[in-house]
N, C-alpha and C positions, 0 to 999 in steps of 0.2 A: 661628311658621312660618318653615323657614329662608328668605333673601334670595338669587333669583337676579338673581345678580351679572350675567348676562348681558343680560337682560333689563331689571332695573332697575340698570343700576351707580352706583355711589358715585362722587360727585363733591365737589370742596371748592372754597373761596373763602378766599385769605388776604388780608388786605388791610393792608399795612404803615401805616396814618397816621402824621402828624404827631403825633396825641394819643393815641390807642389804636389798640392791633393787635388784629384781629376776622381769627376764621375759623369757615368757616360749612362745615358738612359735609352733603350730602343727597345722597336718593335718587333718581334720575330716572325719572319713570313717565310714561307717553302725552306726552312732550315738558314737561312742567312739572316740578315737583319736590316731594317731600316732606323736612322738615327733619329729621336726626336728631341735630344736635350743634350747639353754639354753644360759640365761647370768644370771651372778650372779656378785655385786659390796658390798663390806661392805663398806658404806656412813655413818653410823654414825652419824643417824641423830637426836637422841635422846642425844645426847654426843652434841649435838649445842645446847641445850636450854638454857638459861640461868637463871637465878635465875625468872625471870618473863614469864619466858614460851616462850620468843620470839626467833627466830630462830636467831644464829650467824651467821653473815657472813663466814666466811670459811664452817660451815654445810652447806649452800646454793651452795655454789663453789663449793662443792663435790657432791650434789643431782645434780646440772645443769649439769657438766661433766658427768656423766656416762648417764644423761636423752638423751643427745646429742649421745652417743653412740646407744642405744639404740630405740633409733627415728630413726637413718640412717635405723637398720632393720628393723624396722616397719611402715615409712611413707607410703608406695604406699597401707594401706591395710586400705579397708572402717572403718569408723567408728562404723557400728555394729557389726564388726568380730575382735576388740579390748575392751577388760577392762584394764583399767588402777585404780588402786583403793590403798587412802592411810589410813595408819592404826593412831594406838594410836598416835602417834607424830602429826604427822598433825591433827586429831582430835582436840587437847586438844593443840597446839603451838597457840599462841595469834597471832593476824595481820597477818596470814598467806596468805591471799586471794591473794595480788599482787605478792607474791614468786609463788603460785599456778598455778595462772595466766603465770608465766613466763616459770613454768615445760611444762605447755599444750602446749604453743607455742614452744620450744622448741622439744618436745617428738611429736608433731603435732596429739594429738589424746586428750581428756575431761581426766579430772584426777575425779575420784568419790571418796570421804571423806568419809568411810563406817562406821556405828554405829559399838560398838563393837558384839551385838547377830549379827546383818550380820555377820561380820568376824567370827564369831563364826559359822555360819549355813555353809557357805562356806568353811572353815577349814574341817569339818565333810564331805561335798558331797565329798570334795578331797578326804579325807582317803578309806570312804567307800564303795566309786566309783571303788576303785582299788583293790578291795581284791577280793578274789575268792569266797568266800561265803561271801553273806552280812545278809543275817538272822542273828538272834538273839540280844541281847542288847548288846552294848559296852560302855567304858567309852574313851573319846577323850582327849589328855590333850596337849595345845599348848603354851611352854614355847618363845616369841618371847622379841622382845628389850624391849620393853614398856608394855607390857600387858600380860597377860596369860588367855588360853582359857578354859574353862573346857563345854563339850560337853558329854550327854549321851543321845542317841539313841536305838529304835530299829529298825534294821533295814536300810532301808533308812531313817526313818523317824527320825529327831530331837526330845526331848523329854522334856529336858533340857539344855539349852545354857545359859553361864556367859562368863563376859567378866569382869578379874578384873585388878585394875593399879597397877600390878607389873611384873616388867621385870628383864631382862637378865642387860639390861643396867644400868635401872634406880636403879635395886637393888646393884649393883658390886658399881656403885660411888657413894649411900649411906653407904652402910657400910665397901666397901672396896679401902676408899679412897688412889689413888696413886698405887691401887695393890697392898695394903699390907694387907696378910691377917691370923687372927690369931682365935684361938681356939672361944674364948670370940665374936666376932666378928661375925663370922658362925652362932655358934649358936642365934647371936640377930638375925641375920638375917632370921635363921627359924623360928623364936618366931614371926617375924613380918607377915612372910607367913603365917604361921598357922594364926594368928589372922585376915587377908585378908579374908582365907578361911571359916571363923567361920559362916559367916551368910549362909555359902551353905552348911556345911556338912552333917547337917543331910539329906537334902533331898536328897542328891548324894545316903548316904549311904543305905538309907531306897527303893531307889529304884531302886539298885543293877544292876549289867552287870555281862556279861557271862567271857566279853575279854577285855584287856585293851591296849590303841596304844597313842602313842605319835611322837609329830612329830615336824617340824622346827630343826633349828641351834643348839638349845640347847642341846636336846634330844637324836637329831640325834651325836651329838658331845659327848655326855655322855656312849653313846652304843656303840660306835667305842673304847673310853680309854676302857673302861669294857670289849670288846672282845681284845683288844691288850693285856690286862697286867691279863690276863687270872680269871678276875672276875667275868663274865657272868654267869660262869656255865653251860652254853645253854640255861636259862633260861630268858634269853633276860637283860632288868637291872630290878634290885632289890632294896631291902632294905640296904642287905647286900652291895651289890657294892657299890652305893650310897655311903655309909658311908664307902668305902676305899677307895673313891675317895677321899672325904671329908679331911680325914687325911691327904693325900699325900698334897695337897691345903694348910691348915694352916700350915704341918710342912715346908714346903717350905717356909713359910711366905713372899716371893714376886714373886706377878706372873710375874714379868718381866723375871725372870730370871728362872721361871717354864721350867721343861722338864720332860715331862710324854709321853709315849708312846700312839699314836692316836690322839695326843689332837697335830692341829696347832695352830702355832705362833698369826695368825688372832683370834682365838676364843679364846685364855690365857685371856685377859684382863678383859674378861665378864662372863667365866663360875664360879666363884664363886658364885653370884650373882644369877646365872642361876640353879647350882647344891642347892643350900642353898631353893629354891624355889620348887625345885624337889622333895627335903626330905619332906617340907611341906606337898608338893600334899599326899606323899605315907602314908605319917603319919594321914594326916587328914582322909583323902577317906578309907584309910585300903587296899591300893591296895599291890598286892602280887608279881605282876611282871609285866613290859610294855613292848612294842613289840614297837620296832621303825619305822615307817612306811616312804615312801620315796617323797610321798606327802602330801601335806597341800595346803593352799588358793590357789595359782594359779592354782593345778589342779580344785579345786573347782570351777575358776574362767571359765576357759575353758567348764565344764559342764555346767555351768549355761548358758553359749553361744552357746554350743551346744542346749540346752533346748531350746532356742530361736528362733535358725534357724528350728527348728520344731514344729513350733508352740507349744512349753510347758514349758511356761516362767511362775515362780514361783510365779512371782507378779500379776498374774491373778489368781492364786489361794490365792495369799493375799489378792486382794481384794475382792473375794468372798466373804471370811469369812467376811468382813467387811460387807459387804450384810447382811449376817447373824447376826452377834452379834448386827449389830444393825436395825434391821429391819426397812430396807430400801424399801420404796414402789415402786416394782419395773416395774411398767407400768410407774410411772412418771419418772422414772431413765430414762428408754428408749424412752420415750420424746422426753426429753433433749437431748439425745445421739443421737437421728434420726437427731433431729433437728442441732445440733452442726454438726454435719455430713456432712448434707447437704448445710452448709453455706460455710463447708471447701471444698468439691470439687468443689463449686462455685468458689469460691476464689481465685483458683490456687494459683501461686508461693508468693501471698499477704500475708499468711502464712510460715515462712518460715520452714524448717525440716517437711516438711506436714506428710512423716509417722510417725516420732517421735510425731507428732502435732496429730496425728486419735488417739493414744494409750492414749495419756495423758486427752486429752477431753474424751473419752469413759470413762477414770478412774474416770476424777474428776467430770462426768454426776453422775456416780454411789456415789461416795460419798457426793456429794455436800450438801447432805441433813439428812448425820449422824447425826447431832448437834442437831437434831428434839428431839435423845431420851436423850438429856439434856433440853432442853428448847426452846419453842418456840420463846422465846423473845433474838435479837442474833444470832440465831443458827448457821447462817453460820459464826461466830467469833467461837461457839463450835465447829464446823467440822472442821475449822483451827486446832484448838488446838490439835483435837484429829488426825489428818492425822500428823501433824508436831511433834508429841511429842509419839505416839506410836510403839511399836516393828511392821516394817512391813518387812517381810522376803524376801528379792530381792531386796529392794527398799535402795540407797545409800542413805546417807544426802541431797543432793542438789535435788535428786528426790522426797525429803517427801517435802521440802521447795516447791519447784514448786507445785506439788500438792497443798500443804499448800493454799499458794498465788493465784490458781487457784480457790477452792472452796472459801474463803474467799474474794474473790473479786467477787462473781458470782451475787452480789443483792446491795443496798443500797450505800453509800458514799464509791468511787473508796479509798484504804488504798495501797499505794505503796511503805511503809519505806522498808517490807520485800526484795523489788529489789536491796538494797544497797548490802547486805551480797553475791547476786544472781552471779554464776562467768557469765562477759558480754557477752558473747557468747550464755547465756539464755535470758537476758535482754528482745529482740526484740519479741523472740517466747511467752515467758511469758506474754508481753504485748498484742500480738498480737489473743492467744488463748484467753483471758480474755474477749477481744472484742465479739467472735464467742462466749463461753458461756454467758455472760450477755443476746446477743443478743438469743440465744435457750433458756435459762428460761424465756423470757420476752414471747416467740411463745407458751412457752408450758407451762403457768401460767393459764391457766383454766382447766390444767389436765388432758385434753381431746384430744387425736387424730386431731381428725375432724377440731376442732378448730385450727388448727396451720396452715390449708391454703394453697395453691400452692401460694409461693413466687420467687424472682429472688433477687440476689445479684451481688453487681459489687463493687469493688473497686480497687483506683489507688494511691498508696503514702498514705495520711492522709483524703482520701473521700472515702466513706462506701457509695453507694446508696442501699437502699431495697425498693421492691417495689412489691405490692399486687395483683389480680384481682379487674377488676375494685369494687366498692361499698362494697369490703370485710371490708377495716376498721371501714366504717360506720355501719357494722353487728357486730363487733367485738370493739365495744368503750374500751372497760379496756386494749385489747393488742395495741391500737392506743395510749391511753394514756402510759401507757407506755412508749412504744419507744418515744415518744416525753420528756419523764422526762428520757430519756437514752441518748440523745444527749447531754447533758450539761454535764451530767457524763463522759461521751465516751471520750470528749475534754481532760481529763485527762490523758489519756493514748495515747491524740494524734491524735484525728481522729473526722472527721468533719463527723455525720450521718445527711441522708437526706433518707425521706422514701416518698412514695405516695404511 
């Protein structure tokens, strides 16, 4: 039966790890999803870093190869109906922007650098999206190459999200260098988790779950040996398993040569690393038993795309709250936003990614003026700071930068260092929105409706005309002056303004 695409369309999930890259393709029906493809690649890209954090060559030759597989099945699909998002390794790997650069072209879709509370809020919607009852409080726990997640909810709702640096990978070739692994050894290495863990326990423990789920490679690899070699007990994995895993591990003393029933050849070289971090968890939290669940981020990832094609995209309700906590005056907010609005459907295609271009000025109308409840003097260098450096739920790295760069450029001396970091494919739009709110705070700078005027805008390349009713400027001196001390600014970002 053919697939209407309009109806149910195709969506994907890439998810760059530290250990494997997974992408997840499905179909979206009645708001959930049907799965039609899986790929999975262990790339090993945590295992390329090198003493200075920068990626090796061969780790890049293994990320490109399988990005190239995996772009064949996903080029023909728009841009909004793909995430692609990379974790701890690419976070925290130095100079990574031109390798980045070469994944997107390659893979033909934006790669988004997510904080670790993202990966974290998104790890959780996967798990809890999928279970049959989602009431009640749960604890989340997500052992991946580079990081581990710890996530407690209730509900849907997130409650508490950490994101701390230790992994599967990073832990096995700290302490169990070469695969060799012994008693003495293990246990440093729980001693190291537990003390990761130290600054979050008590609040984990003091504020309890019902049910506890774990999920990714590790986990899911830990539940499989425990149901093979009859340790489970039914009670999913434990304490006790755990530490009969544990044994089998150091008395083997090399995992090269490891054979334990359930556990493949691919996962030997990392689960020490990965179980040693596991005993941490159970020991710190006081958890009694975990349930392995069969999603994490990409289902997350998929939700949150879902969420979007119906209008109930999470970072609208991120920025609410930001409304809120910092009391934002919200007639002047909408201003700016009417005004920014209507310079962009003037403008047609002179803006480029124009829907991408209405979400991110509506954002950064609303926030542009947070930095108020720091200081009036600056402020919009404080609304930078705080959009660029706060937990904002939905919102990848390169989306708080943009933002960032958008409110912090909306007034005074054009600041354009933040564009170097920006991947080029923003470059143009970021410049080019900057223009459109500079130009809507400068219309809606007497804070008043009325005041902002029937105008007309035209541009072609690097000329901006605006232009008034007749005698309007001459009613309106401070927004004439203005725009006249905005032309000389404008030139900075490349564009010749001319108003009458």
């Amino acid at each position: 039966m053919p697939q209407d695409t309009a109806r149910f369309p195709t969506v994907a999930a890439v998810d760059l790890g530290s250990n494997s890259f997974h992408m997840l393709v499905a179909r979206v029906v009645d708001g959930h999803f049907d799965v039609i493809d899986r790929m999975r690649e262990r790339v090993a890209l945590a295992e390329g870093l090198d003493e200075k954090r920068r990626l090796k060559p061969d780790a890049c030759r293994r990320a490109l190869d399988c990005l190239r597989r995996f772009g064949q099945r996903i080029h023909n699909l728009p841009h909004d109906r793909v995430r692609c998002v990379g974790t701890n390794t690419l976070r925290t790997a130095r100079y990574a922007r031109p390798f980045i650069a070469q994944c997107e072209e390659i893979l033909g879709h934006p790669i988004e650098i997510i904080p670790g509370k993202e990966e974290a809020r998104l790890i959780y919607a996967g798990v809890v999206h999928s279970l049959p009852e989602v009431g009640g409080r749960k604890l989340v726990v997500d052992i991946g190459g580079g990081s581990t997640e710890c996530i407690l909810g209730d509900g849907l709702e997130p409650l508490q999200m950490d994101s701390l640096q230790m992994g599967c990978v990073t832990f096995s070739a700290q302490f169990f260098k070469g695969g060799m692994v012994d008693k003495q050894a293990y246990k440093e290495a729980v001693v190291a988790a537990s003390s990761e863990l130290q600054s979050i326990r008590k609040r984990y423990r003091e504020l309890s779950w019902d049910v506890c789920y774990g999920c990714s490679g590790t986990i899911r690899a830990v539940d499989e040996v425990l149901r093979a070699n009859n340790w489970a007990n039914g009670s999913g994995i434990t304490a006790k398993g755990i530490k009969e895993l544990a044994k089998v591990l150091w008395d083997a003393k090399d995992l090269e040569h490891l054979k334990v029933d359930g556990l493949s050849d691919e996962r030997a070289p990392v689960i020490a690393g990965g179980v040693a971090i596991l005993q941490a968890l159970f020991e710190s939290f006081g958890i009694s038993s975990m349930t392995a669940s069969a999603e994490a981020l990409r289902e997350g990832l998929i939700f949150d795309i879902i969420g979007r094609i119906h209008h109930e995209d999470v970072r609208d309700r991120t920025i609410q709250r930001f409304v809120e906590r910092y009391h934002v005056d919200l007639g002047q907010a909408g201003r700016v936003e009417r005004a920014a609005l209507a310079l962009l459907d003037q403008l047609g295609n002179w803006c480029p990614a124009r829907d991408q271009a209405r979400q991110y000025l509506s954002w950064a109308a609303k926030l542009h003026e947070i930095g108020l409840s720091v200081s009036y003097s600056g402020y919009h260098k404080h609304s930078s700071y705080l959009v660029q450096h706060s937990d904002m739920p939905g919102f990848s790295r390169e989306d708080q930068d943009l933002l960032a760069f958008l409110v912090l450029n909306h007034r005074r001396k054009p600041r354009l260092d933040m564009l170097e970091k920006m991947p080029q494919y923003r470059v143009a739009l970021a410049m080019r929105m900057c223009v459109i709110l500079r130009l809507a705070v400068c219309l809606a700078r007497a804070r008043a409706s009325k005041e902002i005027g029937v105008f007309s805008v035209q541009a072609s390349g690097a000329s901006v005309k605006l232009a008034f009713t007749p005698d309007w400027l001459d009613e309106h001196p401070m927004t004439g002056h203005d725009l006249d001390d905005e032309k000389s600014k404008l030139r900075k970002f490349g564009v010749q303004l001319s108003v009458k």
